[in-house]
C-alpha positions as CSV (number, residue, x, y, z in Angstrom):
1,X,-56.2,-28.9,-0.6
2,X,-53.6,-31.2,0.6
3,X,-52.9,-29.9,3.9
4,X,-56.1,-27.9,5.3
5,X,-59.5,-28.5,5.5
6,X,-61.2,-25.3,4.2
7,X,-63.1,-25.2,7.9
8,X,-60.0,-23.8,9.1
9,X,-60.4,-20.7,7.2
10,X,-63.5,-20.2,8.7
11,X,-64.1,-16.6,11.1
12,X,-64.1,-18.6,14.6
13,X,-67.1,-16.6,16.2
14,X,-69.7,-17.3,13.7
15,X,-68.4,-20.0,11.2
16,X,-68.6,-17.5,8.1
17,X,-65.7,-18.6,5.2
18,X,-65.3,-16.0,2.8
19,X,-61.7,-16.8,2.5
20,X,-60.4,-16.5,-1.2
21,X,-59.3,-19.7,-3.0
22,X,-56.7,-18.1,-4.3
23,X,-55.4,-17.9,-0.7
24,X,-56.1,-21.1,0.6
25,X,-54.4,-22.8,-2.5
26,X,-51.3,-20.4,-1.8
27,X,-51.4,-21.5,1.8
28,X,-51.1,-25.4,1.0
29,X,-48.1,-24.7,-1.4
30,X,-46.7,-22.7,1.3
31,X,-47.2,-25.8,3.8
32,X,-45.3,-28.0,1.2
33,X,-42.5,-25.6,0.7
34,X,-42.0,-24.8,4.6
35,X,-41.6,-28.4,5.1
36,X,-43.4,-29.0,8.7
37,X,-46.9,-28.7,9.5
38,X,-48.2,-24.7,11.1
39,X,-51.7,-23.5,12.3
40,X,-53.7,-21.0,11.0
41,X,-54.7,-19.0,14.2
42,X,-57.2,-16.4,11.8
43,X,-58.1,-16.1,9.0
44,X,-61.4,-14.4,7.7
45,X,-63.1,-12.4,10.2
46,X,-67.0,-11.3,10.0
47,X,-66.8,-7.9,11.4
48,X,-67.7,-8.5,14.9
49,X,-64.8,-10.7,15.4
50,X,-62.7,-8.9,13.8
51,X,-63.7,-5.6,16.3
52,X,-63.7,-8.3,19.3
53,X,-59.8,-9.1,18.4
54,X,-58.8,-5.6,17.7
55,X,-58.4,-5.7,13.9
56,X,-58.4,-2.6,12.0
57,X,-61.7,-1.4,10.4
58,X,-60.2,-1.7,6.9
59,X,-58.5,-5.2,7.9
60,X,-57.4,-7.7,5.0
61,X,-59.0,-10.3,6.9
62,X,-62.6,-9.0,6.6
63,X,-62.4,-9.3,2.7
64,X,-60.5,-13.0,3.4
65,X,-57.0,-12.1,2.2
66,X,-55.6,-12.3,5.4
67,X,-54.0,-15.4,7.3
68,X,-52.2,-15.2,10.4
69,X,-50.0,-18.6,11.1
70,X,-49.2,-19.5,14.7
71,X,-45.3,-18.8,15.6
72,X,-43.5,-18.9,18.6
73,X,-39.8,-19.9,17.7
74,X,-37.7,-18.2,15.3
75,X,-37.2,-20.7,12.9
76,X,-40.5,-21.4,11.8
77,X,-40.4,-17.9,11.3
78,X,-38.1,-17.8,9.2
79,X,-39.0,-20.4,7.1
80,X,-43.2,-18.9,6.5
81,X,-41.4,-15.7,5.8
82,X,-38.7,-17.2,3.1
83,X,-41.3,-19.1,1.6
84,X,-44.1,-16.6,1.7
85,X,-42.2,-13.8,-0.4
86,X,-41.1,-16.9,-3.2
87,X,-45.1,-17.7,-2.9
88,X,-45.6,-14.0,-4.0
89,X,-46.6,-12.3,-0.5
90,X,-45.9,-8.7,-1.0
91,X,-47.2,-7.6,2.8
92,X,-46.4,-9.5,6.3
93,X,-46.6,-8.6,9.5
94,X,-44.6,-10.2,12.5
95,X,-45.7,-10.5,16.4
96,X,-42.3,-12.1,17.5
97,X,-44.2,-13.9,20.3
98,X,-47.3,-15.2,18.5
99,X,-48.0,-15.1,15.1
100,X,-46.9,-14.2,10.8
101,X,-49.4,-12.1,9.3
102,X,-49.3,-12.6,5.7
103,X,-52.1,-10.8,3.3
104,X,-52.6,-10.1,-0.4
105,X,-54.9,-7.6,-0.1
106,X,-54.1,-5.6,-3.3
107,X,-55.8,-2.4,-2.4
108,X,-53.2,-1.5,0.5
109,X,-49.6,-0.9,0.1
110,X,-47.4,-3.7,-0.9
111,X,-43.8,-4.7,-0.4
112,X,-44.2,-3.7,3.5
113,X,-43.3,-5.5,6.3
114,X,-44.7,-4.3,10.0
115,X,-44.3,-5.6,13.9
116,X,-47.0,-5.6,16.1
């Protein structure tokens, strides 16, 4: 990876990565094509983080198809969300204040888009 260090996939609370590859390849190319440098705030989750934070028990992130991408300004937003759906991302979620969900979790419905 160009623009992550695989650490940063990492479930914060205990250090477990089971984060796909496929994902964090996707998530480098998505760095390139947005242009400007973005955090991952979560991204796997072991499942008592992911109950600590208020996931959902059937949560993308516990299988590590799940990335959530700091965001506070609109434009940024934008751009993850442009670039994410070219990159193939079939199911994002938006907190306006905080964050872009984006997951690839095949076994849930695709071609959604939610606000938390």
């Amino acid at each position: 990876m160009k623009y992550f260090k695989k650490e940063e996939f990492a479930c914060p609370c205990c250090g477990e990565n089971k984060t796909k590859q496929v994902l964090m390849l996707i998530m480098d190319q998505l760095r390139d094509a947005v242009g400007q440098p973005f955090v991952i705030s979560s991204a796997f989750r072991c499942p008592k983080h992911n109950e600590a934070v208020g996931g959902k028990p059937n949560s993308a992130h516990l299988k590590g198809l799940a990335v959530d991408i700091v965001c506070e300004n609109s434009h940024l937003r934008f751009l993850l969300i442009k670039q994410a759906i070219k990159l193939g991302f079939v199911r994002i979620g938006v907190d306006f204040k905080k964050f872009v969900h984006l997951d690839m979790d095949g076994e849930k419905p695709t071609e959604v888009f939610w606000g938390y």
